[in-house]
N, C-alpha and C positions, 0 to 999 in steps of 0.2 A: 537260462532265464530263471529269473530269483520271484517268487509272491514274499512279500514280507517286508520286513521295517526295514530291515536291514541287507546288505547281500550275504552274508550267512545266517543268513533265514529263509524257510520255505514250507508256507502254509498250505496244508492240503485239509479241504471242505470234504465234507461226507454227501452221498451220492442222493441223498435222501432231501437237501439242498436245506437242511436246519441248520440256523444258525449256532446252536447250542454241538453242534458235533465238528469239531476240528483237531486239526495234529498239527503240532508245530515240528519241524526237523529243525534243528539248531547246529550248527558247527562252529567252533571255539578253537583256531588254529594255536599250536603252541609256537610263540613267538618270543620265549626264554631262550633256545636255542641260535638264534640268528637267521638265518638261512633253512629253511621247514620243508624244502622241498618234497619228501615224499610226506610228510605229514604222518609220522610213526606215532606220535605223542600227543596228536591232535586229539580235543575232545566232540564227542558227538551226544546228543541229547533228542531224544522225542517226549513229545510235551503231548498228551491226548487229554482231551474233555468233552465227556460226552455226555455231559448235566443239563437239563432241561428241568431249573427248579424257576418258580416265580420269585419276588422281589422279595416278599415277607421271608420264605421259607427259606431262602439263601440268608437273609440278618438273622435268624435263628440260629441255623448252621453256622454261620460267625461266631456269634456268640457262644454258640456249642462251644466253638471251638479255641474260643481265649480263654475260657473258663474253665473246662472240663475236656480236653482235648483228647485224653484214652477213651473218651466214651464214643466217640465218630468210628465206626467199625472201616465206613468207606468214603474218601473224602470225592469233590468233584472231578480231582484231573490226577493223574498220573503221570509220572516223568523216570523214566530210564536213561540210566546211562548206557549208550550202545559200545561195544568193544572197536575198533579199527577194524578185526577180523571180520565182526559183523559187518560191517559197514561194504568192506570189499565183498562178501558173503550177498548181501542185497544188492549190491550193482549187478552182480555175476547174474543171479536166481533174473531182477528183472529183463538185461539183456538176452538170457535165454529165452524169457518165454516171450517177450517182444520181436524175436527176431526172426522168429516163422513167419506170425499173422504180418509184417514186413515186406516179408520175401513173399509170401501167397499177394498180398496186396500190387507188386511189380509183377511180377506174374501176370496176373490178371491183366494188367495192363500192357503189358509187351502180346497177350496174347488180341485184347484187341485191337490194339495200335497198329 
């Protein structure tokens, strides 16, 4: 199940439920080769912003930043390229820790069914 514009996009909202706090996960399959099956070459991208400027002071920081752009020490959002390794690296980490509280959860339920 995909949130996003697109189906390789997936928006995750911060728990805090501000609109100013998000992450975008981005995947860009490589589709030079033909056939991508295992997606070796694929790129991945996390997109974070976690800016909470008002209206003025975001056109400021614009302008900061057409005109004098070395002087922004730290801009609103950040973007990473993730490696594949990572990527497999993060499914692994979250299936592991998902798949206790899972299993305790059937549990519980087999126990009182």
């Amino acid at each position: 199940m995909s949130t996003g514009i697109a189906d390789n996009e997936f928006l995750m909202r911060c728990a805090c439920f501000s609109s100013d706090h998000y992450a975008w996960l981005i995947h860009e399959p490589d589709d030079s080769r033909g056939n991508n099956l295992k997606g070796v070459d694929d790129d991945w991208y996390l997109s974070v912003s976690l800016a909470h400027f008002g209206f003025w002071k975001r056109v400021r920081k614009a302008l900061r930043y057409i005109f004098s752009p070395l002087s922004l020490k730290y801009g609103m959002t950040a973007e990473i390229v993730l490696r594949t390794e990572d990527i497999d690296k993060l499914a692994e980490f979250i299936c592991m820790r998902r798949l206790p509280a899972e299993l305790e959860k059937a549990g519980a339920a087999v126990r009182r069914g």
